[in-house]
C-alpha positions in Angstrom: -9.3 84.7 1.5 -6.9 85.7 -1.4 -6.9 83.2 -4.5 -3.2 82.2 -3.8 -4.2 81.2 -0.3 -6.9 79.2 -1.6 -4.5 77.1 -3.8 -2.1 76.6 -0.8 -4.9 75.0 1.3 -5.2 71.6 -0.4 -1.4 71.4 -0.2 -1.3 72.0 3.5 -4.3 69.9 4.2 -2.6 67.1 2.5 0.6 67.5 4.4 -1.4 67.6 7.4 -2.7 64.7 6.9 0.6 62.4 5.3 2.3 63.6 9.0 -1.0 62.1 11.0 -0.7 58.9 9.1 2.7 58.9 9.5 2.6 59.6 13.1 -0.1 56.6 13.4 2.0 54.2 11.8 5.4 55.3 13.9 3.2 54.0 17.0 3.3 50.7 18.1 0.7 48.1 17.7 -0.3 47.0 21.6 -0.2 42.8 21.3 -3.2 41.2 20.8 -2.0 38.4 22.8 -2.6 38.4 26.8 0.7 39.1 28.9 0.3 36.4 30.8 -0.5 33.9 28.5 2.8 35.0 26.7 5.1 34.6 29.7 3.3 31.3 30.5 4.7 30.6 26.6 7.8 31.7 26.8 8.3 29.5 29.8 7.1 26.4 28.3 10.1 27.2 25.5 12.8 27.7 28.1 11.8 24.5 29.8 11.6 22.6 26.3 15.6 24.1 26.1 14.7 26.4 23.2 14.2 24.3 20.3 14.5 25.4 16.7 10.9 24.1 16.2 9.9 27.1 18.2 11.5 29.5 16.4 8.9 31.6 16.1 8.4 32.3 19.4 10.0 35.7 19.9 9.3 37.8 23.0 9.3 40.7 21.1 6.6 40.1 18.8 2.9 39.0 19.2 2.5 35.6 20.3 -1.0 34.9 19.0 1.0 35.4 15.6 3.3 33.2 16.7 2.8 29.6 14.5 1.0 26.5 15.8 -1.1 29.4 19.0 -4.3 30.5 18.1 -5.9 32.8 20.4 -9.3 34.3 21.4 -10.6 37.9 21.5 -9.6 38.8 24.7 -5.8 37.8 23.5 -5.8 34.0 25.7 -4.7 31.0 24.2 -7.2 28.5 23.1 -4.7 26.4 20.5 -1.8 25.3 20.9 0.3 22.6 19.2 3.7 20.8 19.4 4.5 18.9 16.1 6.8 17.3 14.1 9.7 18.1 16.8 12.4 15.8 16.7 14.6 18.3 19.0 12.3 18.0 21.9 13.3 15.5 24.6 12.2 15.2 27.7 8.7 14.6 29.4 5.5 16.8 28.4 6.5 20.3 29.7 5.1 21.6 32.7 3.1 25.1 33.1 0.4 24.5 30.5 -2.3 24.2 33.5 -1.6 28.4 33.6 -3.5 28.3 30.4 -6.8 27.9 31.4 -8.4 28.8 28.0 -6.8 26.1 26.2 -9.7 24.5 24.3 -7.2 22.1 22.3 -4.0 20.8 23.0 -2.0 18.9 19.9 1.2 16.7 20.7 2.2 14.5 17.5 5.1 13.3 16.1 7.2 14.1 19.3 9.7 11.2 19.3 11.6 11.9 22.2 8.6 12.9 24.4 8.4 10.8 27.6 6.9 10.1 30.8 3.7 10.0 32.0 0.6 12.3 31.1 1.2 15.0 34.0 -1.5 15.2 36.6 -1.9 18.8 36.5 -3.1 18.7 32.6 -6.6 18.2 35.0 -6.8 22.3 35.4 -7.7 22.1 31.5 -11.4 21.2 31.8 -12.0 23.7 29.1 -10.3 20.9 26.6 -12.3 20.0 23.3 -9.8 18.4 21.4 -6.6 16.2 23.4 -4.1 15.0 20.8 -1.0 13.4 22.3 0.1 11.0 19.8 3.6 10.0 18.1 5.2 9.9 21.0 7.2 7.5 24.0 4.8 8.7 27.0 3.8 5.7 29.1 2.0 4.6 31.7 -1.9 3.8 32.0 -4.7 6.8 30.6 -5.5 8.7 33.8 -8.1 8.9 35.3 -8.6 12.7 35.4 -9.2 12.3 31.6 -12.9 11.5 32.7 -13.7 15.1 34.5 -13.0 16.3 30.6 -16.8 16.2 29.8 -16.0 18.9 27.1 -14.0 16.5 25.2 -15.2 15.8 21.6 -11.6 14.6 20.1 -9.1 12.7 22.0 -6.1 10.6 20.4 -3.6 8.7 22.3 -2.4 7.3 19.6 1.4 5.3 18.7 2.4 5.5 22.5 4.1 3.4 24.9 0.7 3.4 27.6 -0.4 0.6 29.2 -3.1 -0.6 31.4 -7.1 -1.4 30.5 -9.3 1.1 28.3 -11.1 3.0 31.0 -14.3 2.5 32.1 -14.3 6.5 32.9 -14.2 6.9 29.4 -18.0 6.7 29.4 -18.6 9.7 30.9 -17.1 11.5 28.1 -20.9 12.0 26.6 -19.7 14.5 23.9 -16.7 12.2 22.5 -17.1 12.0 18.3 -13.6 10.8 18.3 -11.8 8.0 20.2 -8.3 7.2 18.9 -6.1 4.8 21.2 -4.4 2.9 18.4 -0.9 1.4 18.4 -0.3 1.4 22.4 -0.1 -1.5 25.0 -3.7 -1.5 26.1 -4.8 -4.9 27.4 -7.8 -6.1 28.6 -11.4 -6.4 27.6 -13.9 -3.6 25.8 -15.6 -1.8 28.6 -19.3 -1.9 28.4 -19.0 1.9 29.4 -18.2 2.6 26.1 -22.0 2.1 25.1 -22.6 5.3 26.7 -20.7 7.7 23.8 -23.8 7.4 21.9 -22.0 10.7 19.2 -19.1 8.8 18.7 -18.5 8.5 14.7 -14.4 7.0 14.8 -13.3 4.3 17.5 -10.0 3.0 16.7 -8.3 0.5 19.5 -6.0 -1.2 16.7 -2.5 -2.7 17.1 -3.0 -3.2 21.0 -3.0 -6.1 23.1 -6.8 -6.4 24.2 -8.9 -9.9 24.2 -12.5 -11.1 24.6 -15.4 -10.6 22.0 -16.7 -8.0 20.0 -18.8 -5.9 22.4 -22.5 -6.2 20.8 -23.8 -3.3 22.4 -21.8 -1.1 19.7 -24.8 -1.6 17.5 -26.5 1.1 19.4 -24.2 3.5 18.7 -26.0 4.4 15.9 -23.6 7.6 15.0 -20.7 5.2 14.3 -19.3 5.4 10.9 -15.4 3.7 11.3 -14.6 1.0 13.2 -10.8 -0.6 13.7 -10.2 -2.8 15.7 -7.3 -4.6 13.6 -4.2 -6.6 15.3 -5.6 -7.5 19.0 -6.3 -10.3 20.2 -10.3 -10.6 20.0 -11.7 -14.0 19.4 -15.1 -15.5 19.1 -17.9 -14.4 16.2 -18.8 -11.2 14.4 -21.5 -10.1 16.0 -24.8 -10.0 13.2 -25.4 -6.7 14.6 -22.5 -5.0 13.5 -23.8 -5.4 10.0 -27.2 -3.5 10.7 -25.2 -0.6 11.9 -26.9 3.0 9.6 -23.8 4.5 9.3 -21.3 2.0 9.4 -18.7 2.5 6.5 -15.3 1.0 7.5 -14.9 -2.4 9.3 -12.0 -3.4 10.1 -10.7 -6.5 12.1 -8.2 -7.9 10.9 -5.2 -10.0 12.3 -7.5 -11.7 15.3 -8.8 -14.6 16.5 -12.0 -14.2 15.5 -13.9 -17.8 14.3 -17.1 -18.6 12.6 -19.1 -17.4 9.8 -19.2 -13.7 8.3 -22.6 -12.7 9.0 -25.0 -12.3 6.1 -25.8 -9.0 7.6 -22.3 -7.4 6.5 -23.6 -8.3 2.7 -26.2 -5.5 3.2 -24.8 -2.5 4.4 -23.0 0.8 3.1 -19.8 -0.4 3.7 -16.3 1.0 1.6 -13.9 -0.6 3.1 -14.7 -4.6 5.4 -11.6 -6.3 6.6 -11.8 -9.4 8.3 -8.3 -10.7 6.8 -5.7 -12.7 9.3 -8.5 -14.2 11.5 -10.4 -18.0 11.6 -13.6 -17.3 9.8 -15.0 -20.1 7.6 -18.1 -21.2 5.5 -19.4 -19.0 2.5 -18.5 -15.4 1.8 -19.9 -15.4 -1.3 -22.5 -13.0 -0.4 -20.1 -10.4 0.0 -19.1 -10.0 -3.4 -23.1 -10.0 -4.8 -24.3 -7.1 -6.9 -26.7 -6.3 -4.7 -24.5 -4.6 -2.9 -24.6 -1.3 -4.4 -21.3 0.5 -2.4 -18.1 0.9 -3.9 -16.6 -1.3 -1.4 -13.1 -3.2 -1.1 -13.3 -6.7 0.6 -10.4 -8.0 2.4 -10.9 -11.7 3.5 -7.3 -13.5 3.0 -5.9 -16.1 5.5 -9.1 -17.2 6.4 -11.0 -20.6 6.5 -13.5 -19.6 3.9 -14.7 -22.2 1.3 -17.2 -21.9 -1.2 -17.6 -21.8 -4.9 -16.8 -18.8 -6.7 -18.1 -19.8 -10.0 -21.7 -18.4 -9.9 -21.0 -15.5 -7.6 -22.2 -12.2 -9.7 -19.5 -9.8 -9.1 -20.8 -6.1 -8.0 -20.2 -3.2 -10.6 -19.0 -1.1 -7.6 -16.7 -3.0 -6.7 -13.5 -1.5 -5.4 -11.5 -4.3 -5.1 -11.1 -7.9 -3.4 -8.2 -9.9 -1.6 -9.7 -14.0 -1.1 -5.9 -15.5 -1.3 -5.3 -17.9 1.0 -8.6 -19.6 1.7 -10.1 -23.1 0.4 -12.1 -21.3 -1.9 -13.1 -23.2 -5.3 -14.6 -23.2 -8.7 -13.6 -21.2 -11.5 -13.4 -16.8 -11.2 -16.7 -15.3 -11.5 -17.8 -14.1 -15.9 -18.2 -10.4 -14.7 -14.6 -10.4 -13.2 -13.4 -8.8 -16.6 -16.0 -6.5 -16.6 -15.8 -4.7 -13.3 -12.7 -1.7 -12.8 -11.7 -3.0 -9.5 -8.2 -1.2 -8.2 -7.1 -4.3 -6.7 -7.7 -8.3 -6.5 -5.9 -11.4 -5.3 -6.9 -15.0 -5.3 -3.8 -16.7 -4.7 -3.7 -19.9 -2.5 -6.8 -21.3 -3.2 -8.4 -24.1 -5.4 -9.5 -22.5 -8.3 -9.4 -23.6 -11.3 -10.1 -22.4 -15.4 -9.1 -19.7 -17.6 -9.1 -16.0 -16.2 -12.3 -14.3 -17.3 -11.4 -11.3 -20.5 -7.4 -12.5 -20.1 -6.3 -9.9 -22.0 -7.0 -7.2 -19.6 -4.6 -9.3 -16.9 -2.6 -9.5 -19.3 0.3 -6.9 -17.9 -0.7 -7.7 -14.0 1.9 -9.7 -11.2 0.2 -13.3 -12.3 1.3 -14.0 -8.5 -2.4 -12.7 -7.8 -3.5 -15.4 -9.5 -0.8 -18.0 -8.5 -1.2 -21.2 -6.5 -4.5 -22.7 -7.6 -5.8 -25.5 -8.8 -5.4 -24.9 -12.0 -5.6 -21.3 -13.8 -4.9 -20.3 -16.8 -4.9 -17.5 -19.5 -3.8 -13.8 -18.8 -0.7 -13.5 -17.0 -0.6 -17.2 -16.7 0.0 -19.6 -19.0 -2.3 -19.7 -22.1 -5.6 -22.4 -21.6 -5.6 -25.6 -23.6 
């Protein structure tokens, strides 16, 4: 081969090879995302009347690109999500049962959603997570929810359902996360839920049930938040509760709970314990001790409590306390100036004597401190 041909070759090679890229990139990608899962898609937009939230759902691009889907290797759906979509009204659209890979469904923040929770939703036994949440559906929790033995997550929460908390729920053995908050749930705890022994969140707050705090959910020893706030649940705090491993949030407020706080909750990991808005008396003091090593906050206002507060020795990690409105006495407790709580409030009570290291109080809302016995120093008016 002559020397000029030579040279020539590495040019030629090169334009060779720009023209093969160039050919490769002038071909079209195939989707990754399975045809029929796309039309499925597309159908659940048309019937939803094309809202702007779904914008990015364009038939001719690739819909597991498409935002809120996530898909799986062989291109089916397994996520998909409705959120923050004021322009959606109407009930929960129909033809997601023709995507049978679904392994979570998300509905919050829907406004304008309503209606019932659709029957067919039962084709989705693959489900892991069920969020359908922020929304007006109504109605009771159906019962087809209970074949979902996949489930691990499911929130009903701020709804308009109704009816009892299901028994069937029980058979949901892999549930870590039960969220029916802020519905119109009545009735009593079922005992069923004993059975979700990997649960680690129940929340029931701001419904209308009654009766007592269940004492079996001691022995669900994978429990770390409880809220059972605004109900109406009356009788005692079961002692249990407070020898719970992994308990760290309490909260019952705004019941009709009566009696005393068991010592037990004195001697746990606890962050955050409200009991506030109920009928507890006797002594709380043991709440506050320093033997309680987690950085907890305390909320025990409009009670029935009275005790002395004089002599209780304030936790270090304390995160902060609310005792107003009680019949609790005595002066505030030495270490009070020394501990960096957030927050405090011991209004309404009978306290009296000057506010422990005033100075540090001195810039604070004195109505933390107001209606007492008699106070004095900090924000309040200077001790005689």
């Amino acid at each position: 081969m002559s020397p000029s041909k030579l040279n020539s070759f590495p040019l030629l090679f090169f334009l060779l090879l720009s023209q093969a890229i160039d050919f490769s990139h002038s071909q079209s990608t195939p989707d990754l995302c399975h045809p029929h899962d796309k039309r499925v898609l597309l159908r659940i937009k048309t019937e939803l009347g094309h809202p702007s939230s779904f914008g990015s759902w364009d038939p001719n691009t690739d819909c597991c690109f498409w935002l809120n889907i996530q898909c799986n290797d062989q291109g089916h759906v397994t996520s998909l999500s409705i959120t923050e979509a004021n322009d959606i009204h109407g009930p929960i659209p129909p033809f997601l049962d023709r995507l049978p890979s679904l392994t979570g469904l998300y509905i919050s923040n829907v406004p304008n959603l309503y209606g019932p929770i659709p029957s067919y939703l039962s084709k989705l036994t693959n489900l892991i997570s069920l969020v359908i949440s922020g929304t007006k559906v109504t109605g009771p929790i159906p019962s087809f929810l209970g074949q979902f033995t996949n489930l691990a997550q499911l929130e009903l929460s701020s709804n308009k359902l109704s009816g009892p908390v299901p028994y069937f729920l029980g058979q949901l053995k892999r549930l870590t996360y039960l969220d029916l908050s802020s519905n119109g749930l009545t009735g009593v705890l079922p005992p069923t839920l004993a059975q979700l022994a990997n649960l680690a969140l129940l929340r029931l707050d701001s419904n209308k049930l009654f009766g007592s705090i269940p004492k079996y959910l001691a022995r669900l020893h994978n429990l770390n938040s409880i809220y059972f706030d605004s109900n109406s649940l009356s009788g005692s705090i079961p002692t249990s509760l407070g020898q719970m491993p992994n308990l760290t949030s309490l909260s019952l407020s705004n019941n009709n709970l009566y009696g005393p706080i068991p010592h037990t909750l004195g001697r746990t990991n606890l962050f955050t314990l409200n009991l506030a808005h109920n009928k507890l008396s006797g002594d709380a003091s043991f709440l506050f001790d320093k033997a309680n090593t987690a950085r907890i906050d305390i909320r025990v206002d409009y009670n029935l409590l009275k005790f002395d507060f004089s002599n209780v020795d304030l936790g270090r990690n304390l995160a902060g306390f609310n005792i107003s409105h009680n019949m609790i006495y005595g002066s505030l407790p030495k270490r009070l100036g020394q501990v960096h709580v957030d927050s405090i409030d011991v209004s309404f009570n009978q306290l009296c004597g000057p506010i422990p290291n005033g100075r540090r109080f001195k810039r604070v809302d004195p109505t933390i401190f107001s209606h007492n016995k008699f106070l004095c120093g900090g924000p309040l008016q200077a001790c005689k």
